[in-house]
C-alpha positions as a Python dict, from the first residue, in 0.01 Angstrom:
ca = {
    (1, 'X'): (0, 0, 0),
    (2, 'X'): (-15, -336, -93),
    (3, 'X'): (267, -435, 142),
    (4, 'X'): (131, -262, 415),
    (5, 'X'): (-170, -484, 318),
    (6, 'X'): (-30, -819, 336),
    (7, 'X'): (168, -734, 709),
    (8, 'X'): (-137, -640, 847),
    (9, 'X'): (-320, -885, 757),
    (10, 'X'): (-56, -1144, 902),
    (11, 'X'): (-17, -958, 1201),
    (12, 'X'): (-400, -1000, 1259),
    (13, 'X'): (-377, -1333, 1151),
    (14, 'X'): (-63, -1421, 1424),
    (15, 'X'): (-296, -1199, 1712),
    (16, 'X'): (-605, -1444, 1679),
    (17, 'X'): (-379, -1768, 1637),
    (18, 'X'): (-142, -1672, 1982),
    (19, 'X'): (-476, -1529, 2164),
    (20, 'X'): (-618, -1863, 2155),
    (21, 'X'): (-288, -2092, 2247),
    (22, 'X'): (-208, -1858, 2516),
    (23, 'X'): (-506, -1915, 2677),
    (24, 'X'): (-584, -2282, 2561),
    (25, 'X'): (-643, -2569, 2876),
    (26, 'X'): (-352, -2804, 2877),
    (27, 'X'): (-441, -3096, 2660),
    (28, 'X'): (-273, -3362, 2895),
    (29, 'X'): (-303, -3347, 3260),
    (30, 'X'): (-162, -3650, 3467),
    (31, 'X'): (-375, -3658, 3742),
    (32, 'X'): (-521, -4071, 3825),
    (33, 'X'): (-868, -4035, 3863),
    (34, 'X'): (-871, -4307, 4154),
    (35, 'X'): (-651, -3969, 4303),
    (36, 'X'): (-917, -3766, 4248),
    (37, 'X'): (-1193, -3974, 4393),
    (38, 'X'): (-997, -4183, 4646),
    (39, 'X'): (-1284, -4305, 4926),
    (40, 'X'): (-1142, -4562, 5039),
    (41, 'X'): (-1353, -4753, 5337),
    (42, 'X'): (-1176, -4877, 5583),
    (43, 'X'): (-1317, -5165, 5759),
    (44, 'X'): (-1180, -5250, 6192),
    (45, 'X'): (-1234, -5605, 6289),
    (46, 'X'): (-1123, -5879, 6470),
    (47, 'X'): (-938, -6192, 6409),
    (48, 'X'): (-917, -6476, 6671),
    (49, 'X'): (-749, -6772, 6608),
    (50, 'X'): (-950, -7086, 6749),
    (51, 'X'): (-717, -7410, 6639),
    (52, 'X'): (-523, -7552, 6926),
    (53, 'X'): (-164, -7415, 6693),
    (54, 'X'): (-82, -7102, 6621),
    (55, 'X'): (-138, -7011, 6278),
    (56, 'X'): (66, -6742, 6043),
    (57, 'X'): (-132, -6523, 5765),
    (58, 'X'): (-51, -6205, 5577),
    (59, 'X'): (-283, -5943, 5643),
    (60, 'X'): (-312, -5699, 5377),
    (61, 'X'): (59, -5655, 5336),
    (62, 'X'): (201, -5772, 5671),
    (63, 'X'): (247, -6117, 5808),
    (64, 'X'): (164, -6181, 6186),
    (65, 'X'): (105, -6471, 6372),
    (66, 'X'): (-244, -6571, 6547),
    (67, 'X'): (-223, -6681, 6865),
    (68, 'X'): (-507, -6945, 6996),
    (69, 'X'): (-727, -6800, 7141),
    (70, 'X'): (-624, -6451, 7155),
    (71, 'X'): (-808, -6164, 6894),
    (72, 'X'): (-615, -5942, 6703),
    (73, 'X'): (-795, -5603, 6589),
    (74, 'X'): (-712, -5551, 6196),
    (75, 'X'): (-783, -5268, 5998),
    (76, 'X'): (-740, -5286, 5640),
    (77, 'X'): (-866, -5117, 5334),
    (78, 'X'): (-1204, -5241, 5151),
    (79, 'X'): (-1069, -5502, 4896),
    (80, 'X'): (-730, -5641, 5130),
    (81, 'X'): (-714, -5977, 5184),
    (82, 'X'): (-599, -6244, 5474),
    (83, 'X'): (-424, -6504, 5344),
    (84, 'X'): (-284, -6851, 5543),
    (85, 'X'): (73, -6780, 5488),
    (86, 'X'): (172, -7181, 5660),
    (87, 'X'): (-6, -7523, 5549),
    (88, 'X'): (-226, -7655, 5849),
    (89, 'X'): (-459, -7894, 5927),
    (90, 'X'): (-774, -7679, 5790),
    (91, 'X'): (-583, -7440, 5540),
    (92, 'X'): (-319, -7446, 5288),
    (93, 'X'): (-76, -7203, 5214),
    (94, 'X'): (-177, -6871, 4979),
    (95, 'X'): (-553, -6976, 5069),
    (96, 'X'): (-748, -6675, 5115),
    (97, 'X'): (-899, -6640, 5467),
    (98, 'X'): (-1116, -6358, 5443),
    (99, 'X'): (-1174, -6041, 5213),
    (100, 'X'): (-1205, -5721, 5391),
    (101, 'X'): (-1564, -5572, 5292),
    (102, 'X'): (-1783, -5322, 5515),
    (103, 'X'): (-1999, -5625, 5619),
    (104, 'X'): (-1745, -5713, 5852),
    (105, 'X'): (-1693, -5372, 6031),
    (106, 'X'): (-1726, -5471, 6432),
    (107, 'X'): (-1709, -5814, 6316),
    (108, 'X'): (-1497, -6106, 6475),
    (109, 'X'): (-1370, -6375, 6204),
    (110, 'X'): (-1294, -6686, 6378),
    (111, 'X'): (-1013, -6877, 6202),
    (112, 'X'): (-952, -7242, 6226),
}
């Protein structure tokens, strides 16, 4: 009797240990959160170019080159920047040109 004692009482013992790791939530899930809640605005505008030289700058992650006089329509995500990627007579090189923020949705930035 006493050894049918002690196996039951480990088999009960091994039920309500496995019945709770069987249905235990994953302790480590590798989700990003900025996945999760990913809103990014995107903000349309236009750049025009209104030096007398053309003028090269990276927007967001893409150089182009700004013809004078002529507009460009740019969309980039909330946070992406223009940047002068050439030295000229009003910028230098790596200087940021304009931040993309809603405020400038519809908007025309003139660049000199």
């Amino acid at each position: 009797m006493n050894r049918k004692s002690v196996m039951s009482v480990m088999v009960m013992a091994a039920s309500l240990v496995s019945a709770s790791a069987v249905y235990a939530a994953p302790t480590s899930v590798h989700t990003p959160v900025n996945a999760i809640y990913s809103n990014v605005k995107m903000v349309n505008f236009t750049l025009r170019n209104d030096s007398s030289a053309p003028l090269k700058v990276k927007v967001g992650d893409n150089e182009m080159t700004l013809l004078p006089g002529k507009p460009v329509s740019v969309k980039l995500a909330t946070g992406q920047q223009i940047v002068a990627v050439e030295t000229t007579a009003s910028n230098q090189a790596g200087a940021v040109l304009a931040t993309a923020i809603p405020g400038l949705d519809g908007a025309t930035v003139s660049v000199r």
